[in-house]
C-alpha positions in Angstrom: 0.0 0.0 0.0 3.0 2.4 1.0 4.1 1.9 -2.9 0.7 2.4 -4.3 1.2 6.1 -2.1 4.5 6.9 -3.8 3.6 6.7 -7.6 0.4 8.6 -7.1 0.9 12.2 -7.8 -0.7 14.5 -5.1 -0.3 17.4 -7.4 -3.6 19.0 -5.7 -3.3 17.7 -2.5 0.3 19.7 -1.4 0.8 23.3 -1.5 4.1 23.9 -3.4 6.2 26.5 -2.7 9.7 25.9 -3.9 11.1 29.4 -2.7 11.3 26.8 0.7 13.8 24.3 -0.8 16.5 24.0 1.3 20.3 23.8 -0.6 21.2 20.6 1.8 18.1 18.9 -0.9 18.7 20.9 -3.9 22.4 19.3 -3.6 20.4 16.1 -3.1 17.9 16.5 -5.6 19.2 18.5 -8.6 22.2 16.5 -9.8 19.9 13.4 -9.9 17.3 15.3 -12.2 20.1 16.1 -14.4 21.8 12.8 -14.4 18.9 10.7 -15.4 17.2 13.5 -17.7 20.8 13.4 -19.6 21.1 10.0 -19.9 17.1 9.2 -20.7 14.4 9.6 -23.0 12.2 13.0 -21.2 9.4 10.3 -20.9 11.5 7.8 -19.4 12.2 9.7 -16.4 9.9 8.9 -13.5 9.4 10.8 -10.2 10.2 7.0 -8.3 13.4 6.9 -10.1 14.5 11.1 -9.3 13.9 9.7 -5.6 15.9 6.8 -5.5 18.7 8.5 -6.9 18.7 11.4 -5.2 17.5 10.1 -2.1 14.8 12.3 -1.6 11.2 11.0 -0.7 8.5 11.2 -3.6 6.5 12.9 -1.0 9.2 16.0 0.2 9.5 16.0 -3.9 5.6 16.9 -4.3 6.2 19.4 -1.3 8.1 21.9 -3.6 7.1 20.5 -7.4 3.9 19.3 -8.6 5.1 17.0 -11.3 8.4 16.2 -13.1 8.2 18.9 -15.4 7.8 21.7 -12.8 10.9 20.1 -11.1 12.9 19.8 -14.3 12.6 23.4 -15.6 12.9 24.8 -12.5 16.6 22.7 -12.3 17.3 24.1 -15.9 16.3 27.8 -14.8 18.3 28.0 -12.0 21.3 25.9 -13.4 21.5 27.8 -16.9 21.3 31.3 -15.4 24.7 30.9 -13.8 26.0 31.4 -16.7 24.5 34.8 -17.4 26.1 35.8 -14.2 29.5 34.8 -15.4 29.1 36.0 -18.8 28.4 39.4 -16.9 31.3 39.1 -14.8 33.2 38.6 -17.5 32.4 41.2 -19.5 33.1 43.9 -17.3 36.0 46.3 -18.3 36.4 45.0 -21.9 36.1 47.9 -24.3 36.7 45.8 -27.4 33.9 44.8 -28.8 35.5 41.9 -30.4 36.9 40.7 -26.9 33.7 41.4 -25.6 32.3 38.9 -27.9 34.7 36.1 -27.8 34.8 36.3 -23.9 30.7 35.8 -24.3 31.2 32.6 -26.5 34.0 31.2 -24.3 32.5 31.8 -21.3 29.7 30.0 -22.7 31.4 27.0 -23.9 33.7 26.5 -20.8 30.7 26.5 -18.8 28.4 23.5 -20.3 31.7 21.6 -21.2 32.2 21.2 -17.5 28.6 21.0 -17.0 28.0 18.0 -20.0 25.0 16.5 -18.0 23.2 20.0 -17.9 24.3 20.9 -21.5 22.9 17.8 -23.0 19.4 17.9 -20.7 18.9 21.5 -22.1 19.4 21.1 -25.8 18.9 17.5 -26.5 16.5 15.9 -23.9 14.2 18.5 -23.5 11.2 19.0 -25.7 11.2 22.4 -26.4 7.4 23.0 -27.0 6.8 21.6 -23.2 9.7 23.9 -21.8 7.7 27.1 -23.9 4.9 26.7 -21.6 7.1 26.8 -18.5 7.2 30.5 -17.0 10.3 30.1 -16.7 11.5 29.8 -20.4 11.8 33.7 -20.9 15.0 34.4 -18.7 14.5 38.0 -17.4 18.1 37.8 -16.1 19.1 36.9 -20.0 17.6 39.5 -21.4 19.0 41.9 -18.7 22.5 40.7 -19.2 21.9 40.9 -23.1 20.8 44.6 -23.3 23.5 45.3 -21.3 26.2 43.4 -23.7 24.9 45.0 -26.7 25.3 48.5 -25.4 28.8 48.0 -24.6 29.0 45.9 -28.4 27.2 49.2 -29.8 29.8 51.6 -27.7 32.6 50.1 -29.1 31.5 50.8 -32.8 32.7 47.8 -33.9 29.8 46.3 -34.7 27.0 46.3 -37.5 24.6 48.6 -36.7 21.2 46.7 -36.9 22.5 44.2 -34.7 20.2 44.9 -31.9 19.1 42.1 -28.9 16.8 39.8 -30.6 19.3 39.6 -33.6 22.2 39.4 -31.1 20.2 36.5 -29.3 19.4 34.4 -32.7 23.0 34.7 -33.3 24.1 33.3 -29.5 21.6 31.0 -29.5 22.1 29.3 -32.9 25.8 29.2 -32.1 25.6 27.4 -28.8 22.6 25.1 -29.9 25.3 23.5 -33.1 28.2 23.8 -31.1 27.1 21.5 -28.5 24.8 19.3 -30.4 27.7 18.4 -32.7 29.9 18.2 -29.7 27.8 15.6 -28.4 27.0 13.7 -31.6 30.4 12.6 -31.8 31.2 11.9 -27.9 32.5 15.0 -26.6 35.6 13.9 -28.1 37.2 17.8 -28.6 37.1 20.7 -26.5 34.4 23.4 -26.7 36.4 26.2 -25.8 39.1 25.1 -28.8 36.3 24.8 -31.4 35.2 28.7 -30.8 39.1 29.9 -30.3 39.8 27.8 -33.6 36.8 29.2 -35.3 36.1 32.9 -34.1 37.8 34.8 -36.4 34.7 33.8 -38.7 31.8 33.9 -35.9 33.1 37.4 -35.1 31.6 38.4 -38.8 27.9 37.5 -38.1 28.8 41.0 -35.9 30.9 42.8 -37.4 30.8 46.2 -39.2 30.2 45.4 -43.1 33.8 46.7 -43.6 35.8 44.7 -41.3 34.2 41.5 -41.8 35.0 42.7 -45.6 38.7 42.9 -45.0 38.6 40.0 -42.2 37.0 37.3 -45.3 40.2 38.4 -47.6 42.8 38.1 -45.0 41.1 34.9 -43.8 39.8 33.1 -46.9 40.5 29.7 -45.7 38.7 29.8 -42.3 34.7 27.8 -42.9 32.1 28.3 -40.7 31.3 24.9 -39.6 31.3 24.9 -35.9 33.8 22.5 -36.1 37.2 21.7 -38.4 37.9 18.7 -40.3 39.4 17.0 -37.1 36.7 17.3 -35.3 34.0 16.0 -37.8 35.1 14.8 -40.9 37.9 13.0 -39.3 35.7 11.1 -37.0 35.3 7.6 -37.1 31.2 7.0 -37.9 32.0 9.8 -40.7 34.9 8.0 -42.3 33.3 5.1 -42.3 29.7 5.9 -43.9 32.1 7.5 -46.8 34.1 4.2 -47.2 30.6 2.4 -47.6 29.4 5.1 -50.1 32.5 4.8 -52.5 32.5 0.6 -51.7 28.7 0.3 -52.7 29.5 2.9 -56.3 32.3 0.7 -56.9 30.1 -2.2 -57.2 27.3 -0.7 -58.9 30.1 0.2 -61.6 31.9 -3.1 -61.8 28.0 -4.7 -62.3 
């Protein structure tokens, strides 16, 4: 009967209030949302199994959250806006707008590559649609951070003028989402930090004054914007060997 009580969720039977979560539980609870969550299907991951790993009851779970989800995004909210503190930090004192830029983008990427389990829950296990409804998908404390970074971008007159904070957004986002799903695709076999220090000289162009990303492309011709170089993609075995198939199987079709 004590079993039966666990897997039902009393959703409307608690009063939640998650401001109350102590940190002795969140230590408890949080890195056992994000190691299951990263290593499981989002379906797959059961408030019985978050409370066996973590140790936490089911019932002191449905204290604070009233399902999985709430408890999930409310992991992801908290966990991913360290790093808009950091990037802030970070930021502070660089007059270069160029600087200012690659210190966002490595900030970024030495963040979730220590943080693989939280990096991979957010961008790959997640559906995004469910995490839209969530009030906490619309980071005040980005957007904050943001307007702040593209004032200083705009200061330093380095930078195309119609870049304003949605644009400047699409272009973060878009970066970080194919940097780290192609990072995990092949096994987090290279650093993040080295694919954006290998590769800025071209991601600094998506901001750059039409002039100096002019003169930047003719110094540079040789540089691709791939998100990663040959070694870390083409080089890689599952790559190498889908090609080897390809020319095997034309080879044959040729010879019959």
């Amino acid at each position: 009967m004590s079993n039966l009580a666990t897997d039902y969720e009393p959703a409307k039977m608690v009063r939640n209030d998650r401001s109350r979560v102590s940190k002795k539980t969140k230590n408890r609870l949080y890195p056992a949302v994000l190691q299951l969550f990263s290593a499981n299907d989002f379906r797959q991951v059961k408030m019985r199994t978050i409370s066996q790993r973590s140790g936490v009851s089911v019932s002191n779970i449905y204290r604070y959250f009233s399902s999985k989800e709430e408890l999930l995004f409310a992991v992801l909210a908290e966990r991913t806006g360290e790093v808009y503190e950091l990037i802030d930090l970070h930021v502070q004192g660089l007059q270069s707008g160029k600087e200012i830029f690659r210190k966002i983008l490595w900030v970024t990427m030495d963040f979730y590559e220590k943080r693989p389990e939280l990096a991979i829950t957010a961008i790959i296990t997640v559906p995004t649609r469910t995490w839209m409804q969530q009030k906490s998908y619309p980071s005040i404390r980005l957007k904050e951070v943001f307007t702040k970074v593209v004032g200083q971008l705009r200061d330093s007159g380095e930078i195309d003028p119609k870049i304003d904070l949605r644009l400047f957004q699409d272009i973060y986002y878009m970066i970080f989402y194919r940097y780290i799903t192609t990072w995990h695709y092949f096994g987090r076999s290279w650093k993040l930090v080295d694919a954006i220090n290998q590769d800025f000289e071209v991601l600094w162009k998506l901001l750059a004054k039409a002039n100096e990303s002019s003169a930047m492309l003719c110094s540079s011709p040789t540089v691709a914007l791939s998100g990663v170089e040959p070694t870390r993609w083409s080089d890689q075995p599952s790559v190498v060997k889908t090609n080897d198939r390809r020319r095997k199987s034309k080879q044959h079709r040729v010879q019959h």
